[in-house]
ZAMARRO-782060 format. One line per 8 residues: number of its first residue (from 1); for each residue x negated, y, z negated of C-alpha. Coordinates in pm, 1 decimal. Example, Ala and Ser with C-alpha at 12.3 -4.5 7.8 and 13.67 -1.06 7.14 Angstrom:
// residues 2
1	-1230.0/-450.0/-780.0 ~ -1367.0/-106.0/-714.0
***
This chain:
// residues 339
1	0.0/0.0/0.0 ~ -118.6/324.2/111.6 ~ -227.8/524.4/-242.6 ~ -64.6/931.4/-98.3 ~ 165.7/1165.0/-96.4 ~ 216.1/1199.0/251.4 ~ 547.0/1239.1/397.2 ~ 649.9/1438.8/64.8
9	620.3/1773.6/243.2 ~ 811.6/1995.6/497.3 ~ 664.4/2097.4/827.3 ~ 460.5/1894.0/1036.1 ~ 78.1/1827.2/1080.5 ~ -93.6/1612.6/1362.0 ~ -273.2/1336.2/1206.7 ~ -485.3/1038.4/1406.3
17	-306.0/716.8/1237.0 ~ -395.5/371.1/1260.3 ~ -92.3/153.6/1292.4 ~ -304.6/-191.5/1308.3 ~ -644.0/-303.1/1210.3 ~ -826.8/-266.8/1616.3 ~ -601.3/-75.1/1796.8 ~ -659.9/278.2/1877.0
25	-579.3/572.8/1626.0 ~ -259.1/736.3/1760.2 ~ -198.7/1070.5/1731.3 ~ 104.4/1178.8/1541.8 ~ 298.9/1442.7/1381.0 ~ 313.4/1414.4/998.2 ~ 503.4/1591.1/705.8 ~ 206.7/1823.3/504.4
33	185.3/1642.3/214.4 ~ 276.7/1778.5/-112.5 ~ 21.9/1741.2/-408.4 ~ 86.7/1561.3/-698.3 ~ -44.2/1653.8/-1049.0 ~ -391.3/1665.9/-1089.1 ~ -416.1/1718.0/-682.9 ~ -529.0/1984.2/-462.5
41	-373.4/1960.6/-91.6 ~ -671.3/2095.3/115.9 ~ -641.4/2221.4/460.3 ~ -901.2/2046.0/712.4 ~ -1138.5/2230.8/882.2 ~ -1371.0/1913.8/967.4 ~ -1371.2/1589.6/909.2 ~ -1748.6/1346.0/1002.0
49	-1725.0/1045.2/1150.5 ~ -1855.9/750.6/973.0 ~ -1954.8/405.1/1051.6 ~ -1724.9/328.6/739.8 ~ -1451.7/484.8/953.6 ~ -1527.5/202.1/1204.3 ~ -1512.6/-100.6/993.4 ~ -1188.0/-12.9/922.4
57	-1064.5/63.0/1257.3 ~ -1191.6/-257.9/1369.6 ~ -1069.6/-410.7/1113.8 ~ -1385.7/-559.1/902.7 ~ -1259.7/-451.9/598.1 ~ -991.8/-657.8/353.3 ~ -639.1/-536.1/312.6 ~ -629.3/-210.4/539.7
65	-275.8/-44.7/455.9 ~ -20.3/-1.4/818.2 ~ -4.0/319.9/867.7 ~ -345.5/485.7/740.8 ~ -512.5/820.0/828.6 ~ -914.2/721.7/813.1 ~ -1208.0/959.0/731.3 ~ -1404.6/1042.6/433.3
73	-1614.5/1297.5/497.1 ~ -1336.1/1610.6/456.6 ~ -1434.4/1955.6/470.1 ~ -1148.1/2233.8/408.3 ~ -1006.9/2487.0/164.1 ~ -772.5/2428.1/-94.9 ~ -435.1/2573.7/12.3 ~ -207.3/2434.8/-278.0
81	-306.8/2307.8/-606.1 ~ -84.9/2069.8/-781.5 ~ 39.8/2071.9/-1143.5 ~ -223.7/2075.1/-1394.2 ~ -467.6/2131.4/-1159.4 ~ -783.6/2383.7/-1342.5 ~ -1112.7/2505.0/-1241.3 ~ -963.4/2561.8/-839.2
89	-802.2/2874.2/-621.4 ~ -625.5/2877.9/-354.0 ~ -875.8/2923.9/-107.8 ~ -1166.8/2758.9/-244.0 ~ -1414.6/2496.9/-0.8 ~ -1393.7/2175.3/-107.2 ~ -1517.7/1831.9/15.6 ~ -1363.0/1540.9/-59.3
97	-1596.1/1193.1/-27.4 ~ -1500.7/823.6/1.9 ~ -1459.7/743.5/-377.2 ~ -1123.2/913.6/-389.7 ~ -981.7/788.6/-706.6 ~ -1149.5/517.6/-1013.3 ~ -914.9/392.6/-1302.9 ~ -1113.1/556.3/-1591.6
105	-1111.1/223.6/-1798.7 ~ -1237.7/-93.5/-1709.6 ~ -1556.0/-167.3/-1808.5 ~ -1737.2/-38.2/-1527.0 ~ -1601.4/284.4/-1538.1 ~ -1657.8/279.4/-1919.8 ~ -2032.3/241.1/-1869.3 ~ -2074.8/502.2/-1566.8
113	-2092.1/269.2/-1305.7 ~ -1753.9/422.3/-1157.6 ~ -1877.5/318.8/-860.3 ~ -1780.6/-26.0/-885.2 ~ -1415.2/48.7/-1115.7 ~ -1198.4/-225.4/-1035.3 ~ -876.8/-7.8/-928.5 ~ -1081.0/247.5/-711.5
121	-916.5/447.7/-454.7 ~ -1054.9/487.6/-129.7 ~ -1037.5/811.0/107.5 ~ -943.8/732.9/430.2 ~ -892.4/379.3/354.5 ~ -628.3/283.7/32.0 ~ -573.2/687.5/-7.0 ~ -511.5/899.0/336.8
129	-797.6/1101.3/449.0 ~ -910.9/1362.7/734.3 ~ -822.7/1281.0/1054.1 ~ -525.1/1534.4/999.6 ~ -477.0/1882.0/937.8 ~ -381.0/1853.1/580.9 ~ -518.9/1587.8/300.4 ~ -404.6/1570.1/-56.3
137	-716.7/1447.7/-300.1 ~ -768.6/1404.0/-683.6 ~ -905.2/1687.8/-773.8 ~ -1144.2/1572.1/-1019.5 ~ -1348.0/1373.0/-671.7 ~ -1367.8/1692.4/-468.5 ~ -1698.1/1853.1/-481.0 ~ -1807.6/2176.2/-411.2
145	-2049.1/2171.3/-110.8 ~ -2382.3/2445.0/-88.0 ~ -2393.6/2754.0/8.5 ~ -2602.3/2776.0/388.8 ~ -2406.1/2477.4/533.7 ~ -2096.3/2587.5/743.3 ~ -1798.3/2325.6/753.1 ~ -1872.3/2106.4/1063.0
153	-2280.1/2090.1/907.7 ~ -2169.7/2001.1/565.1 ~ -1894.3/1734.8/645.9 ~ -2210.0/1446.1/720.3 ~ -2320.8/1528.3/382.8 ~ -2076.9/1373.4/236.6 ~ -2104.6/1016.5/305.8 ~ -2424.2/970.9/506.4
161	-2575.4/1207.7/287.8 ~ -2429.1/1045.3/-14.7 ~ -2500.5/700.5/42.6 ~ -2806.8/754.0/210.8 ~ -2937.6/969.1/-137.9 ~ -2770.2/666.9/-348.9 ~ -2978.9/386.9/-148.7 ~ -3311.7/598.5/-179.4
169	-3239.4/709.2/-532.8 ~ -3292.7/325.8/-572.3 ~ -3624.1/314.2/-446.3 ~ -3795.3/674.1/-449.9 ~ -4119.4/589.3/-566.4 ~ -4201.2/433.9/-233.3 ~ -4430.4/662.6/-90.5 ~ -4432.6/423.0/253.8
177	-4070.8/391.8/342.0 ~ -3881.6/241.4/607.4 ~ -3524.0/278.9/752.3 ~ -3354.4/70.9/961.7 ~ -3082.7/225.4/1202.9 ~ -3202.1/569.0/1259.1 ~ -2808.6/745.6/1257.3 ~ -2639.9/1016.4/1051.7
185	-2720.0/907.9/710.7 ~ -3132.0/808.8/825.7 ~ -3152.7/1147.4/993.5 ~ -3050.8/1291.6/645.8 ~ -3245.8/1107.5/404.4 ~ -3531.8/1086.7/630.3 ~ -3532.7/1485.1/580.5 ~ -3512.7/1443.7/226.3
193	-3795.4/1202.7/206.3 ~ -4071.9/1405.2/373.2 ~ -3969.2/1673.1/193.0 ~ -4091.8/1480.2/-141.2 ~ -4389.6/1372.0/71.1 ~ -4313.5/1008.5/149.3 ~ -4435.2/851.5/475.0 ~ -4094.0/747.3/694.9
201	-4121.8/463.7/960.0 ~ -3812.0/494.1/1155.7 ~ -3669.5/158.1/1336.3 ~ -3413.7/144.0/1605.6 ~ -3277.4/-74.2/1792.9 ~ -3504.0/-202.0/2093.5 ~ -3548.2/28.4/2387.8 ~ -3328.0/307.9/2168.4
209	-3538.1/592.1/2311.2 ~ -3294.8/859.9/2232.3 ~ -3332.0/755.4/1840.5 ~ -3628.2/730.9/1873.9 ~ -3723.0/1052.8/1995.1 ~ -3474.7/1205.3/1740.3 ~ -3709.8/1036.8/1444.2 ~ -4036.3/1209.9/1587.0
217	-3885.9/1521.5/1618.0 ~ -3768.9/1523.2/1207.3 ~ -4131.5/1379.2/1144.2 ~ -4121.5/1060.0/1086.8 ~ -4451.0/892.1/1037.6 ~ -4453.9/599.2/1280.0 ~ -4137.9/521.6/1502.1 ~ -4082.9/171.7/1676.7
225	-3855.3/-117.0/1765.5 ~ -3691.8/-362.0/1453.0 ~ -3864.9/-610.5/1588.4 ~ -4155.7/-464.9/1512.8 ~ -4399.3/-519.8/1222.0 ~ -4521.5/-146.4/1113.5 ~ -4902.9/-46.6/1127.9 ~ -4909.2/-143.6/705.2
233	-4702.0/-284.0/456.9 ~ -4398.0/-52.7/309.8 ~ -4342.1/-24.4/-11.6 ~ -3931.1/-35.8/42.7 ~ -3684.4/-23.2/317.8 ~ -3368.0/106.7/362.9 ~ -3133.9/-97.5/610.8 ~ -2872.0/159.9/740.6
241	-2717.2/-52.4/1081.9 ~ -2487.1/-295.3/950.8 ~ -2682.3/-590.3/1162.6 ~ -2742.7/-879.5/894.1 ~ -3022.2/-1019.9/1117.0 ~ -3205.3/-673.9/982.0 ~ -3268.2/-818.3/629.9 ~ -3495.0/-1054.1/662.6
249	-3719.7/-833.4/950.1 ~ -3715.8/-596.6/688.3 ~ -3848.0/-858.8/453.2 ~ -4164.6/-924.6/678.7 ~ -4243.2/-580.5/655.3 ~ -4257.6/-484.7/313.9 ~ -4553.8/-562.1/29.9 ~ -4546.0/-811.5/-221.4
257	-4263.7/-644.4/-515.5 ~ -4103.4/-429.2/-274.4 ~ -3711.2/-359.7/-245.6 ~ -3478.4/-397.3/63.6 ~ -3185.7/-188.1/18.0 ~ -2874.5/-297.6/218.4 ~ -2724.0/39.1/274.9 ~ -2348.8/-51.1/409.5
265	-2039.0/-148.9/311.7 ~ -1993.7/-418.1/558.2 ~ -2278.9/-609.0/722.2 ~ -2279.7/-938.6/942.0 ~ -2396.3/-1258.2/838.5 ~ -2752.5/-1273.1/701.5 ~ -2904.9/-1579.8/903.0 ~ -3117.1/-1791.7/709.8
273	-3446.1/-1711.4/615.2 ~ -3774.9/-1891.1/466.0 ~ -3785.8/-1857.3/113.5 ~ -4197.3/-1769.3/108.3 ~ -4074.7/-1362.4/248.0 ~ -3869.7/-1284.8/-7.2 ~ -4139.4/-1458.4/-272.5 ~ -4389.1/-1252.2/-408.5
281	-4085.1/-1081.5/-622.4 ~ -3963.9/-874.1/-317.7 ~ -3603.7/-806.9/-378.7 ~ -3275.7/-722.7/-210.7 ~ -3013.1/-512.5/-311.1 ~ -2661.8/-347.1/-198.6 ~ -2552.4/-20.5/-227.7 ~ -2118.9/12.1/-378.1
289	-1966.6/326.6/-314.7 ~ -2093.4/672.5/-525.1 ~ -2019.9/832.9/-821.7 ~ -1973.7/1183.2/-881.6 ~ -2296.7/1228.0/-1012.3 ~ -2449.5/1142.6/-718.5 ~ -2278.8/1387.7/-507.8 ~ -2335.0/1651.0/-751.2
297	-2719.7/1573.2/-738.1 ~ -2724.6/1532.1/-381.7 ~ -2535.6/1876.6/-289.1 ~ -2799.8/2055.9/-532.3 ~ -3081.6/1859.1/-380.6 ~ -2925.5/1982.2/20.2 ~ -2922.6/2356.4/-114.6 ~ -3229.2/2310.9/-261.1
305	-3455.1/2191.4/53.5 ~ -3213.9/2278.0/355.1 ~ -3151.2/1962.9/522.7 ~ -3027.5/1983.9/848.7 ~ -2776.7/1783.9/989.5 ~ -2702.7/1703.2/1379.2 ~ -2380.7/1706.6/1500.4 ~ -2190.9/1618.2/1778.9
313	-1857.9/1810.4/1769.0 ~ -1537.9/1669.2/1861.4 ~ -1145.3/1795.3/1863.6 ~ -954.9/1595.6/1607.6 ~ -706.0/1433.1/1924.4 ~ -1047.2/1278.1/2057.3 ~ -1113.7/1079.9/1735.5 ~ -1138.9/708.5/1932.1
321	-1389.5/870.7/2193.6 ~ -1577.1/982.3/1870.2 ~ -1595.3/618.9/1738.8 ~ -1652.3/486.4/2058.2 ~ -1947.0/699.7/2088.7 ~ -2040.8/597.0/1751.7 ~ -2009.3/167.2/1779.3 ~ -2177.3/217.8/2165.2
329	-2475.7/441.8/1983.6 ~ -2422.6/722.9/2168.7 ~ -2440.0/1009.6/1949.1 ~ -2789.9/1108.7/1779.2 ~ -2701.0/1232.5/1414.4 ~ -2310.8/1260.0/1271.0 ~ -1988.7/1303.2/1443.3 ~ -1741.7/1586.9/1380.7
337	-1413.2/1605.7/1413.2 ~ -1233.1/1919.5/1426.4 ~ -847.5/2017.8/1372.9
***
């Protein structure tokens, strides 16, 4: 069941809506929602396009509602707070990430791992999100997004720059790192890397000249193929393409107690693998979700060294061209959609 308000409201809004796990979004025209309490209803003003956003289009994901309006990556301005709503005007920026919603008191969300509460919502996938012109949110999972960014720039922040910050937050004392999958959250933590002086070695997929090109030009260290090993051991790697068959290249390629970080939400099948590359105490981990600590880290960390983000702009009725784009590795950097 779809976790919104939509339909409460009067007037209509186009919205890109997903009747059926793989078939196209179809454009519609929606009541504005009406916010509940504790929500803010936020006019859109861009909305990225994430490889989340594909896996449930296609359908990878469990239990996708009939009926949904994807994306998680929301830039707009509040335009009517709900009842008991503090600390937000009418007319205030707001971004509003995946982790929509967490239940407050299981035991995860009891010992700040909120992340992984076991009644989350989900923007754009249990909670409707911002492929529309209007989006209700909780407003205690909005953020406010730095100063320097303008809306279509800051909307990849908030998932590839979120995740991407969570996954190297787990292994930021690697001073040699590698990333697999050089997209919109790579191009963003790759920024944030040699900022902090790490050594990046970008990998794409084979022949992938445009990516690769894209990596030199943000500085990464050494750029080449997944297939191939890097000029010296790397003390972690971050696996961003959601290509199981990545995990154990990745474990050739990194020194003896190093961590592969498995950056997705959905990945396919990780083929078998000989047990003497992950010995030596290497290690490989998954990334769940964020929390709102992360974003508020992150968004003081993107004011704080000016990470740039590429975009690729489209109008929100062109949303399946976007994730076309996106699943054929088309775009270099994040997709946009705009209202």
């Amino acid at each position: 069941m779809v976790n919104s308000s939509l339909g409460a409201g009067k007037g209509g809004m186009r919205a890109m809506v997903l009747d059926a796990p793989g078939q196209p979004l179809q454009e519609k025209q929606l009541p504005i929602p009406e916010p509940g309490p504790g929500q803010v209803r936020v006019r859109v003003s861009a909305c990225g396009v994430c490889r989340t956003d594909l896996h449930v289009v296609d359908g990878d994901l469990k239990d996708i509602p009939a009926g949904i309006v994807p994306g998680h990556e929301v830039v707009g301005y509040i335009d009517q707070p709900g009842e008991g709503v503090t600390g937000f005007s009418i007319g205030d920026r707001v971004g509003i990430p995946w982790l929509g919603h967490t239940c407050g008191v299981c035991p995860y969300c009891s010992n700040g791992q909120e992340n992984l509460c076991d009644a989350p919502g989900f923007t754009g996938y249990t909670i409707h999100g911002g492929y529309a012109e209007y989006c209700v949110a909780d407003a205690h999972y909005v953020f406010s997004l730095p100063d320097g960014y303008d809306d279509l720039h800051a909307a990849p922040l908030l998932c590839a720059g979120l995740i991407g910050y969570r996954s190297w937050a787990m292994v930021s004392d690697a001073r040699h790192l590698g990333l697999y999958g050089f997209g919109a959250a790579a191009h963003i933590i790759a920024q944030v890397a040699i900022a902090r002086g790490i050594e990046v070695y970008a990998f794409t997929r084979s022949g992938d000249t445009q990516a690769q090109a894209f990596a030199r030009d943000l500085g990464a260290y050494w750029v080449g193929d997944s297939e191939t090993p890097p000029p010296q051991p790397l003390d972690a790697a971050i696996i961003f393409a959601p290509v199981g068959a990545l995990v154990p290249q990745a474990l050739k390629a990194v020194r003896k107690g190093a961590t592969v970080v498995c950056a997705g939400i959905h990945m396919s099948d990780i083929p078998a693998f000989p047990y003497s590359i992950l010995w030596e105490e290497r290690q490989v981990r998954s990334v769940a979700n964020l929390t709102r600590a992360d974003g508020e880290a992150f968004m003081a960390l993107a004011q704080e060294i000016s990470i740039e983000t590429s975009i690729t702009r489209y109008d929100l009725s062109d949303a399946n061209r976007a994730l076309s784009d996106l699943r054929e590795g088309r775009l270099s950097g994040a997709a946009v959609l705009v209202p």
